[in-house]
N, C-alpha and C positions, 0 to 999 in steps of 0.2 A: 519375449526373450528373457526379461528380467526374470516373470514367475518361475519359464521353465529352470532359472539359473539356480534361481532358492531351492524349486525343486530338488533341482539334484545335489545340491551343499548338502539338505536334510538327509537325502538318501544316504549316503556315507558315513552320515552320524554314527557311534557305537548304539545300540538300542537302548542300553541304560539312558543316554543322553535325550534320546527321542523323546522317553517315556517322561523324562524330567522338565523338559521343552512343552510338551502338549499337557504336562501335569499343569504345568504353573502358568497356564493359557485360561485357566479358570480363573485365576485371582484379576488378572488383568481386566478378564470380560466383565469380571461382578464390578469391578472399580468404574471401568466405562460406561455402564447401562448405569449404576449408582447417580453419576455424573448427571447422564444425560437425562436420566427421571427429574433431577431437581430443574434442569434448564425448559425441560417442557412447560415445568410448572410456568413459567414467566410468559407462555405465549396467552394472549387476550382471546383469540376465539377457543381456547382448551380449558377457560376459568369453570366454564359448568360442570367439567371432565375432574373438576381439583381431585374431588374425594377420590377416586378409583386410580388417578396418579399417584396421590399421597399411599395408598394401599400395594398400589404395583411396585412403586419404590422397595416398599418391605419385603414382599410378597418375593422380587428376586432373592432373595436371603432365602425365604423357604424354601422355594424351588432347588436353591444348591443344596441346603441339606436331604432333599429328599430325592435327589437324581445325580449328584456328583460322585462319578463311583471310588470305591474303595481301597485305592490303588496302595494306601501306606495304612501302618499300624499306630501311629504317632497317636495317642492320647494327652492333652495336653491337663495338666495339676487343676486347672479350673472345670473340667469338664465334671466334676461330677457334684460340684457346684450347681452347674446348673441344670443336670438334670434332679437336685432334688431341687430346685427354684419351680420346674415344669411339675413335679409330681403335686409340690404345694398346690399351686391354681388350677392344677386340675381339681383339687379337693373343694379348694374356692368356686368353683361355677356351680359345686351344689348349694350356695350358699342362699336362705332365703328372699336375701333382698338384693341380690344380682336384679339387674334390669334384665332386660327383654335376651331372648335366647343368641339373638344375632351380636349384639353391642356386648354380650359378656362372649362370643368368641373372638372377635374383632380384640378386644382387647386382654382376651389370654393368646391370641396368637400375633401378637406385638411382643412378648417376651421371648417368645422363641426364633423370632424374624430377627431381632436387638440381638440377642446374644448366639444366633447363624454362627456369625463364624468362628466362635469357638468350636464348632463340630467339623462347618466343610471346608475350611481355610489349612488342618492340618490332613485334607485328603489330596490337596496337591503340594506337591514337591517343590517347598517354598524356601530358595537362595537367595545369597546375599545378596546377589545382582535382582533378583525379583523382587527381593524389598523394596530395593531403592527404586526400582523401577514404579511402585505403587505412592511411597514417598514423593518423588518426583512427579506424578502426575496429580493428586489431591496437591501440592505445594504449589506447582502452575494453574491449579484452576483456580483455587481461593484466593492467590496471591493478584488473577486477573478478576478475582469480586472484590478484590480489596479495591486494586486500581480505578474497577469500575465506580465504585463506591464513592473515593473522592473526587473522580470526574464529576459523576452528578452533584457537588457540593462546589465544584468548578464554574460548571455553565448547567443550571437549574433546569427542568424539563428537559432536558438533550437526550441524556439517556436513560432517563429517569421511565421504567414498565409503569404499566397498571395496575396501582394499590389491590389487592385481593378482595374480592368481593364483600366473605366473613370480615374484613377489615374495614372499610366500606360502609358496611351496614352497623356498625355500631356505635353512628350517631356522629354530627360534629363537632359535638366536645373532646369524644377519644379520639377521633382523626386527626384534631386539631392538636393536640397532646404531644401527639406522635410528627410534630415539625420542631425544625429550629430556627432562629432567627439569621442570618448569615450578616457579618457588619456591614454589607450595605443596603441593613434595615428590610430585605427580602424575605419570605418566609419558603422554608422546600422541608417536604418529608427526609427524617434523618435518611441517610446512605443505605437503597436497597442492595447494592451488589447485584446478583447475579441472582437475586429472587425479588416477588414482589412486596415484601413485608415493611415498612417501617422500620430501620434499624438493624436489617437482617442479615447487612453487610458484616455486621459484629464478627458474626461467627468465621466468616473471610479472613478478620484482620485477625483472631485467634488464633489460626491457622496460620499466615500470611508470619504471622513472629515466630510461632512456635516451630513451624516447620523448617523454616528460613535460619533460625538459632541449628538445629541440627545440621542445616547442609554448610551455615558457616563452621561448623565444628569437625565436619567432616574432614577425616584424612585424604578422601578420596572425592573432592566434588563431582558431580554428575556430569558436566560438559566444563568447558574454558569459559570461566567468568562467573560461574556457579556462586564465588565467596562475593563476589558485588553486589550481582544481583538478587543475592540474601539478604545485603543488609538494604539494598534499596525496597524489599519487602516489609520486611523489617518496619521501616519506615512509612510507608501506604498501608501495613497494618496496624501501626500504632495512632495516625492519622483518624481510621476508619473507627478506630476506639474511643477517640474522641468523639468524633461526631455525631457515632452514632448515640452516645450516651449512656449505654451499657453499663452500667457501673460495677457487676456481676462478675463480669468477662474480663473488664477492666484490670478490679482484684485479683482476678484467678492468674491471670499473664505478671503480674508480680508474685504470687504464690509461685507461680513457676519457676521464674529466673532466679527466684530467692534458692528455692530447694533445689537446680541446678548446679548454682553457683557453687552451694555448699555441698555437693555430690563430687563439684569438677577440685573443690579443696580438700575433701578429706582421701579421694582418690591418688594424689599427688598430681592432675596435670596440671600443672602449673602454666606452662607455655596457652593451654588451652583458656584457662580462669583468666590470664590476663589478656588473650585475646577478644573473649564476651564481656570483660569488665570494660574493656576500649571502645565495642563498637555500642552497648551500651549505652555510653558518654555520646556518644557521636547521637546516636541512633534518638535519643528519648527528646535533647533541644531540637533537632532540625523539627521530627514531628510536631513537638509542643510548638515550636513559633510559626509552622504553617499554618497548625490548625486558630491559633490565636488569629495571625492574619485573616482567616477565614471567616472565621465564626466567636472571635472572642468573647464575648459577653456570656453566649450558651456554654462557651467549654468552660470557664474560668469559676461559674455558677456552678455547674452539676459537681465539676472537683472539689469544689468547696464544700460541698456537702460532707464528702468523707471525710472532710478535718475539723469542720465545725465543731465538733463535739469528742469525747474519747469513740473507739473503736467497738464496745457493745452498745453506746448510746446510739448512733449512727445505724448499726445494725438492726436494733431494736426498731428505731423509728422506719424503719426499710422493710427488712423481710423479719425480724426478731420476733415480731407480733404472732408469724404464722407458725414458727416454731412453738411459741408458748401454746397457740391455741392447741399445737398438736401434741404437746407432753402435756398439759392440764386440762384440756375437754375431749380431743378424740380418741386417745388413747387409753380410757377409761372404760369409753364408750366402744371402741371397737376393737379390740384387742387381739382377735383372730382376726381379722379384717370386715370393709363394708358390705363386701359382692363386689363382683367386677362388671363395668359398665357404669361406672359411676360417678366420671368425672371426666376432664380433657375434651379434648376433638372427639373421641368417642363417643362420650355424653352425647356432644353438639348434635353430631350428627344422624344417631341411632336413637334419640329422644327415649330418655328413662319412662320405665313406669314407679320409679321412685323418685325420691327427692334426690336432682342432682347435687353433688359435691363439689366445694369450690377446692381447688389444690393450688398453691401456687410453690410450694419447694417438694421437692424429691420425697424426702422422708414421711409429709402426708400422703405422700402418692401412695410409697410404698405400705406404708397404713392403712389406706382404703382397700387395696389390692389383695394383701395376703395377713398382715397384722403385724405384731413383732417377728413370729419366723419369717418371713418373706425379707424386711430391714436385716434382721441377723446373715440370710441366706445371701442377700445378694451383694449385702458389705463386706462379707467375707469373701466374695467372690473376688470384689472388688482388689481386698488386701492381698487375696492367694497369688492373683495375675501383677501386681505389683510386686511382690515380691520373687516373683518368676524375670522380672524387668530386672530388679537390683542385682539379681544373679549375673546375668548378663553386664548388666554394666560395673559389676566387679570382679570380668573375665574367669568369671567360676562357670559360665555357659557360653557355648558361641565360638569354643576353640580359640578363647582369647584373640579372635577376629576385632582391630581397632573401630573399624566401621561400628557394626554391631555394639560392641561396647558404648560407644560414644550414643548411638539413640537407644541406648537402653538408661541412659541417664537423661536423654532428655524424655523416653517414656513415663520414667517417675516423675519427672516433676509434673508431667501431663497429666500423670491419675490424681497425685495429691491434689493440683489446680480443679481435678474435677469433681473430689472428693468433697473441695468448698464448694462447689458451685452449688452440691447438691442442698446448702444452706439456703440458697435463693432462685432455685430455678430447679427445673425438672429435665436433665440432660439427658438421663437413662429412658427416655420412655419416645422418645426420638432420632432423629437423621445424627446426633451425636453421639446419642449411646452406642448405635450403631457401629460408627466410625471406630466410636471407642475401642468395641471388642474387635474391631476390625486389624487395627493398629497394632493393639496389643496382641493378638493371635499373630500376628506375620511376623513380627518381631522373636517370638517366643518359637514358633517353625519353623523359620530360620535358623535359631540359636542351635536347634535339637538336630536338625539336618548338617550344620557346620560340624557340630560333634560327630556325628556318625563317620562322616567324611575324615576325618580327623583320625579316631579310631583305627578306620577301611586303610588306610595310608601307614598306620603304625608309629602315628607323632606320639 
């Protein structure tokens, strides 16, 4: 009775409406199977399955670009970015010392699966309400890997999956690495969340603030209690940052709030800036003295680290090393780039016929991969889509829509935050890149469809 009911509400629709409803049915499904790929990973009889999961994951991104039909014209400012990013590695697979033929398409077709939806995100008809609607479900799921996260730091093997095999196998010193001590002298793997990695909850509580800052900032929360149950995120992801010991992600969620903050001042919202400067205050102690009770000795340690010393020293002694190596040895050495297949899970898994490459930040990656054009190409990409955000969030896009406005200010502080990260970690070349362009494309589809409508109306 209910189906037939929907049935017929749709049937009355005007057709434009229909076509806008079943457009924006595509962004929801990729968000759903995105979801559901990572939670498969966590099951123990599917660990021999990882590799073809991890692949299927991406592999939906391709499928939308190359079957999601055509229904709008919307080109979005990045896209042609990244089709000269594709045209590069295509040139790169002829490269002499690419590995094996499979492991160099495996990882030229991770560039195009990562930045998906800049292509098929503006072929459906992507509203305000379908924003949030994608918002709202990535912010309930991470915000329940955050939760998950400090349950396991709670009560020790309860919920705690099975370590990943590749994790597993690399010995009892790295396994051993990847725990904390909890104050009642117990030892448990940092907070996996809602995957099975050591510490993989990080990305949860990244999310869990970041997203959770937006829906508190929001004029319009999602349901009744929307602004609580932000900051109580809020809170289970700054927890989850601790514990995990991230110190990467750590930085970046202060990157964030900084250039936030300073986005919400020089905007004029005033009411806004001293609402995130309040729960801020609230937000950072309750965390900090959970996690202390928790686990003091490990969080109190790894914090310390970042102050021990100035800010490049710290860096240096961390990830600074990988940087130097890559502006004074490989950047000499490979300047058009190494071949592709030549490092990461791809290496792992497609075993090189050359010397594998070790990467551990973004910027050798993209060094091995393409050389300097490939760094130029996909930074730029980076700055064009941000600065397609700062439009928006300085009501110059978006029909001056408050909603929109407001996460397009916390979109920027999102890429800047990610812009560092590419110092110390490789974001773009995974489930985050992803997201990334994921974010910023609905964001930005949004903005260009609120205009039109705006336009259509004669405001």
């Amino acid at each position: 009775m209910a189906n037939t009911t929907l049935r017929s509400a749709f049937a009355v629709l005007p057709s434009q409406e229909k076509r806008e409803i079943a457009s924006t049915n595509w962004l929801i499904y990729f968000v759903v199977l995105h979801l559901v790929f990572q939670l498969i990973l966590i099951v123990p009889a599917l660990l021999s399955l990882r590799l073809f999961l991890r692949l299927g994951a991406f592999g939906i991104s391709l499928v939308f670009v190359l079957f999601i039909p055509k229904r709008e014209q919307t080109r979005l400012p990045v896209s042609n970015w990244a089709v000269a990013i594709f045209m590069l590695l295509t040139l790169e697979c002829l490269h002499p010392d690419s590995t094996s033929l499979i492991a160099a398409a495996v990882q030229f077709a991770l560039y195009p699966a990562i930045l998906g939806p800049v292509f098929w995100v503006p072929r459906s008809t992507v509203t305000v309400r379908s924003f949030q609607s994608l918002i709202v479900l990535l912010w309930l799921y991470y915000s329940a890997g955050a939760l998950l996260g400090v349950l396991q730091s709670y009560f020790p093997g309860t919920f705690q999956p099975q370590v990943a095999t590749i994790i597993a196998d690399m010995g009892k010193d790295y396994v051993a690495s990847l725990q904390i001590q909890l104050s009642s002298g117990e030892h448990i793997f940092r907070p996996m969340g809602l995957t099975n990695v050591p510490g993989g909850a990080a990305y949860a509580g990244l999310y869990a603030i970041l997203l959770g800052t937006g829906v508190l900032l929001s004029p319009k929360p999602p349901f009744f209690g929307a602004r609580l149950t932000a900051i109580g995120t809020m809170v289970l992801g700054l927890m989850c940052l601790y514990l995990c010991q991230v110190r990467s992600i750590l930085v970046m969620v202060g990157i964030c709030m900084i250039v936030l903050l300073g986005l919400l001042a020089v905007s004029g919202r005033g009411t806004r800036l001293v609402g995130l400067l309040a729960s801020i205050a609230a937000v950072i102690p309750v965390a900090t003295l959970a996690s202390l009770s928790l686990a003091g000795r490990a969080v109190t340690e790894r914090l310390g680290t970042l102050v021990k010393t100035d800010a490049g020293t710290v860096y240096h002694q961390s990830r600074g090393r990988f940087l130097e190596d890559t502006l004074t040895y490989y950047l000499p050495e490979y300047p058009l780039g190494a071949g592709l297949g030549r490092w990461g899970m791809v290496c792992h898994y497609f075993k090189p016929i050359v010397t594998k490459l070790w990467v551990e930040i973004q910027w050798t990656g993209w060094l091995f991969d393409g050389g300097v054009p490939l760094i130029v190409l996909y930074f730029g990409a980076i700055l064009v889509t941000t600065w397609s955000c700062l439009r928006v969030a300085r009501g110059q896009a978006g029909g001056r829509d408050p909603s929109l406005s407001v996460w397009g200010a916390v979109l920027v502080s999102y890429n800047v935050g990610a812009i560092a990260l590419c110092f110390n970690y490789t974001p773009f070349i995974g489930t985050a890149g992803l997201e990334f362009w994921l974010l910023n494309a609905t964001l930005v589809c949004a903005a260009i469809h609120t205009d039109r409508n705006v336009v259509a109306l004669g405001a």
